[in-house]
N, C-alpha and C positions, 0 to 999 in steps of 0.2 A: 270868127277871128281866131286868128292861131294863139296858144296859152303864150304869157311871159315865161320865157324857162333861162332860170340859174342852175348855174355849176357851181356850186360852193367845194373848193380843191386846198384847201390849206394844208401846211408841213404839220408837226404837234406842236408844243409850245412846251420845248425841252424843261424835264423838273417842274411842270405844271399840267400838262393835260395831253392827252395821245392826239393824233392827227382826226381820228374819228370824233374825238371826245369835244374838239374846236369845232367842226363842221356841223356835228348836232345841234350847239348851241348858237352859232350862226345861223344856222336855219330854224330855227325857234324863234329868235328874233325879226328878221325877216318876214316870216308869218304872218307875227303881231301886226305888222303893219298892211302887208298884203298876201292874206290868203288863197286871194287868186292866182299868185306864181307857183308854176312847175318847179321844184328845186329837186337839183342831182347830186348829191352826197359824194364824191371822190376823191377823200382821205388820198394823200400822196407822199411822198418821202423823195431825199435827195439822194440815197444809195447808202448811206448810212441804218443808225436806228431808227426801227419804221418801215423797214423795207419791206417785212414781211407781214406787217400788221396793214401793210396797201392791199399787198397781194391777196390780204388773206379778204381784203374789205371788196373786189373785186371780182371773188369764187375763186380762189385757188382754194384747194382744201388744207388743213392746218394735220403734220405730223410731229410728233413730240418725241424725241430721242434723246437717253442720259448718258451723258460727254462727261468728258474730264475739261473742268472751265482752264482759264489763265491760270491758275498755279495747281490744278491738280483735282483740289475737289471735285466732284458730282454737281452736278447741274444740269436742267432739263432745258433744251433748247429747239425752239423749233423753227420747223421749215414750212414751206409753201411748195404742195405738188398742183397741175392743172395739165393731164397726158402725161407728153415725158418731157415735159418741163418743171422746174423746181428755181425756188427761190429763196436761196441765203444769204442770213446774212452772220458777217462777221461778231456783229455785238453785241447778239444773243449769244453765242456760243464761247468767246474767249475778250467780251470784252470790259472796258474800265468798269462799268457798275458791278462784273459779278467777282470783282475782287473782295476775297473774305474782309470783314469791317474794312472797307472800302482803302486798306491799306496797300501802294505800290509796291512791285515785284520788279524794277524794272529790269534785271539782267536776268534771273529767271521765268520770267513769265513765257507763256509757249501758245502758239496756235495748232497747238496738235489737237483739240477742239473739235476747231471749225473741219479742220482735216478728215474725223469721225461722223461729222455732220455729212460731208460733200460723200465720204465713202457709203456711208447709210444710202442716200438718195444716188450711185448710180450703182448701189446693187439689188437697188427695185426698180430699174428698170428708166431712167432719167438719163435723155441723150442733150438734152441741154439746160443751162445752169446759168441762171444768172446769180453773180456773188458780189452782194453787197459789201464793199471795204469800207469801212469809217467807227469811232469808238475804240479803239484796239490799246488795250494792255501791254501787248509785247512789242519788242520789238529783236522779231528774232526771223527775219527775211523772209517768214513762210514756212522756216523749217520743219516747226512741228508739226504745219499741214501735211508736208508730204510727205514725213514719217509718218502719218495716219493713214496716209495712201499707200503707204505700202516699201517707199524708199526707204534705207539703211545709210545712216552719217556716222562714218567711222574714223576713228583717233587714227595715231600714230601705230598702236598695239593691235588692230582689229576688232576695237572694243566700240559699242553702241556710244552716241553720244547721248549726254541728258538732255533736258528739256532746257527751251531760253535761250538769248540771244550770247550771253557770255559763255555758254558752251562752245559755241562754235569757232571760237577760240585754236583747240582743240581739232578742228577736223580734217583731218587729210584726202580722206576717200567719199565718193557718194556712188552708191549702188541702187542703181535702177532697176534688176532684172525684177523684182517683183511689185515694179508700181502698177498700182491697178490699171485695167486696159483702158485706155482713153479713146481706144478706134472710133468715131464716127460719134464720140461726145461735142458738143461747143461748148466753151465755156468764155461768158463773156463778164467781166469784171466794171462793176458803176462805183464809180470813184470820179471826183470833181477833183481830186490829187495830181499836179504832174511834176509833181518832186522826181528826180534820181534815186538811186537808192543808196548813194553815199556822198558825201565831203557834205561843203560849208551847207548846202538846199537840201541835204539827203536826209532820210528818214530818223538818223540819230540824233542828229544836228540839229532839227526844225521842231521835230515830235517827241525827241526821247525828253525832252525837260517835261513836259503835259503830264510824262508817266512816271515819274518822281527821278529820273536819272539827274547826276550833280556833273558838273565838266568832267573828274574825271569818269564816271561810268557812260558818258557822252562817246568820247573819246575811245575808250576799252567797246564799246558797240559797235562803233563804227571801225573799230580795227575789223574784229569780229565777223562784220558783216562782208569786209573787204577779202577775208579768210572763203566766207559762202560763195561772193562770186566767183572767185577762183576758180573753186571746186567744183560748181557748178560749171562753166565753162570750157574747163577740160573734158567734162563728163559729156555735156552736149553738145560741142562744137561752138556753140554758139554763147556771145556776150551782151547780157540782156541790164548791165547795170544803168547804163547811160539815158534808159527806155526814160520817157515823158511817164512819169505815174508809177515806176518801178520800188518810190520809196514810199508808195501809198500803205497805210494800217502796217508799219511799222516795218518794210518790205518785203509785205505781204502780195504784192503788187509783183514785186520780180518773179516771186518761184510761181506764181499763176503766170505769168508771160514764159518765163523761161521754162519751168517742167511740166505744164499742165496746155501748153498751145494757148491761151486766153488770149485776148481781144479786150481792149479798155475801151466806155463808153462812158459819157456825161451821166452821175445818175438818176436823175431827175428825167432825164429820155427816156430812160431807160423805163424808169416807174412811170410813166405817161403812157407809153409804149404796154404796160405789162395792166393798167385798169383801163384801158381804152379810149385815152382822153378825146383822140380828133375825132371818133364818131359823136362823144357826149357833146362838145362844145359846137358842133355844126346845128347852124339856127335858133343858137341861145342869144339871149340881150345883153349878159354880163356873167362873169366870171369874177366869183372871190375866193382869194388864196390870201397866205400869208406863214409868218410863223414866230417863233418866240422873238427874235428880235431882227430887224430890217436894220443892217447897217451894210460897211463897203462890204464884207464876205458875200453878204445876199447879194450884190452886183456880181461875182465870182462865179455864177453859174447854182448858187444855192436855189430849192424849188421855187418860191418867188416868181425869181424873174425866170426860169425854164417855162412855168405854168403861160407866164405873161405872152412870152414868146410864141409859143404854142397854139394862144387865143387871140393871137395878133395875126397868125396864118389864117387864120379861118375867121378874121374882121372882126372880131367881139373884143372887147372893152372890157380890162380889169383893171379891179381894185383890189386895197392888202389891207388886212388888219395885222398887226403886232402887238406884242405884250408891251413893244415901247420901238419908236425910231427914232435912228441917230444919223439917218443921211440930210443930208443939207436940199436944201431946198431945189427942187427941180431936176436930182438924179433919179430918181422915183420914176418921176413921167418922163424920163431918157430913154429906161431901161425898160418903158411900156408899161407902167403900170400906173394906170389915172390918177389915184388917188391910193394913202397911207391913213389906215383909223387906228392907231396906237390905244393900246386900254389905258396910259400913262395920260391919257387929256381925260380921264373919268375920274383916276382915280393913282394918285399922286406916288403913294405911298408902295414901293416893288413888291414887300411883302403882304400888302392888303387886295394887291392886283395878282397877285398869283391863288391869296387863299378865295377871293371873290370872281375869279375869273370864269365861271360859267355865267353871274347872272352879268357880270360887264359884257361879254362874249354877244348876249345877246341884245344888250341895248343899240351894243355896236351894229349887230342885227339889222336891228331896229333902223338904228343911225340911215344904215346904206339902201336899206329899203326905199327909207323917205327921201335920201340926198339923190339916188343914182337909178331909179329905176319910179319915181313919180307918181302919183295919185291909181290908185287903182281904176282900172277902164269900166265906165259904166256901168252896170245891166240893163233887161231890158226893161227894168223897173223903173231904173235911175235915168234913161233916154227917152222917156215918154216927157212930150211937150205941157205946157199945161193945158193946153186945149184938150186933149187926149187925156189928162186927167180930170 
């Protein structure tokens, strides 16, 4: 008889536990109840934070490079190599958490970071790039990206522009002759974002409040940013603001469309795509994912319902745990996903479910062992009739 085999694939459980850190204890659980299942550990992310700690959970090897983060400082940030593929992301390198005492930069802050990151991995030798967008600190178009790669954003004077989105203010000219060569690189971008990169939906507008911006530094951004496409435009014929995704990690998403040639992908595919999902989940029983919290976002394409999707191709049946769900009854099993086990019916209290959240983790385990996958099968101990015994 063929083994029961689980995919246990959950997101993290943001400001509680890494994506590995859920899956361990889900499969700890599970156990308890039935040691005779096969369980496959693949930790996943949506293209955001996480992205690299999938990759890294799937044998990409782990390289560690010190950047200058969102305002400046030193920070060590790493990447995911596997051949001459690489995997970044944005919020190791320039994002919200590694703002010094977590205090907002918002018209200063810069992705010339991640820029540093992306330059490191294709000068050893990386001809393709997936770069996770999400978490981001700035919001300054990508500019500081590709000042790291090697473009020159110049005043009115022929003078360097600073770092940050209210520089750009300020820029007249964009000089390309020395961006790094991009000949026969891909670079494909995972973002669930398909903001513009300006007005009412655009990146200042939607995201710059999250990064401590007030109406008017909203405002002053998005002028700012309207100054980047410009510039951008003229420089390369082409007008890349309008793009679906272009105001993604603070439009970051435009200058990877418009100066680096990228391609936007769901990212959640993306990462399914990069640990192997449709081979792991061919001739499993069940599938569990999940992640900090299941509400309408998670119907948005967050991993979730990607994962669901994915194990609905290939006829296997998933279920989600969360730290707590807010969807209303029966969007859950719309969007393909059987069943929702919230730690919030264990254990009531948000801050008692976050600090108790490994051993809830795995009663919940436990829970889906027993509700969704049924009494373990025999032996040949336990099929002997009593005649035969």
């Amino acid at each position: 008889m063929e083994p029961v085999r689980v995919v246990v694939a959950p997101d993290k459980f943001k400001g509680c536990l890494p994506a590995a850190g859920v899956a361990e204890a889900l499969a700890d659980g599970i156990r308890s109840v039935r040691p005779d299942v096969e369980l496959l550990l693949l930790p996943v992310a949506d293209g955001g934070d996480g992205t690299v700690t999938a990759a890294l959970a799937a044998g990409f090897r782990e390289v560690v490079v010190t950047i200058e983060g969102p305002t400046g400082e030193p920070v060590r940030a790493p990447y995911g190599v596997r051949g001459d593929r690489a995997v970044i992301e944005l919020a190791a390198a320039c994002g919200l958490d590694l703002l010094p005492g977590g205090r907002p930069a918002p018209l200063s802050a810069s992705t010339y970071g991640l820029g540093q990151v992306l330059r490191h991995a294709l000068e050893h030798g990386v001809h393709h790039v997936v770069l996770g967008l999400g978490g981001s600190a700035s919001t300054d178009g990508g500019a500081g990206m590709v000042q790291a790669l090697g473009a020159r954003l110049l005043d009115g004077a022929g003078l360097e522009l600073g770092r940050g989105g209210a520089a750009l203010t300020d820029l007249a000219t964009l000089d390309l002759d020395d961006l790094v060569a991009l000949e026969g690189v891909r670079v494909v971008v995972a973002s669930d974002v398909d903001h513009p990169l300006l007005g009412t939906y655009g990146a200042a507008a939607v995201f710059g409040p999250q990064k401590g911006a007030g109406p008017d530094e909203v405002r002053l951004l998005d002028d700012a940013l309207t100054r980047w496409a410009d510039v951008v435009a003229a420089a390369t014929g082409q007008d890349r603001r309008d793009l679906p995704g272009a105001g993604a990690a603070g439009g970051t998403g435009f200058a990877a469309l418009a100066l680096l040639g990228a391609s936007l992908r769901p990212g959640i595919d993306l990462v399914l795509e990069l640990v192997g999902f449709d081979a792991a989940v061919r001739g499993a029983s069940l599938v569990v994912t999940g992640e900090g919290s299941v509400d309408a976002q998670s119907l948005a394409g967050k991993a979730p319902v990607g994962v669901a999707a994915a194990a609905a191709r290939a006829g296997v049946p998933t279920v989600a745990v969360a730290g707590r769900s807010l969807l209303a009854p029966g969007l859950a099993e719309a969007a393909g996903i059987g069943a929702v086990h919230p730690l919030s019916d264990l254990e009531a209290d948000p801050a008692r479910s976050i600090a108790d959240a490994v051993p809830l983790l795995r009663r919940v385990g436990a829970r889906i062992a027993t509700q969704h996958l049924g009494p373990r099968a025999p032996g040949p101990e336990q099929a002997m009739s009593k005649e035969e015994r």
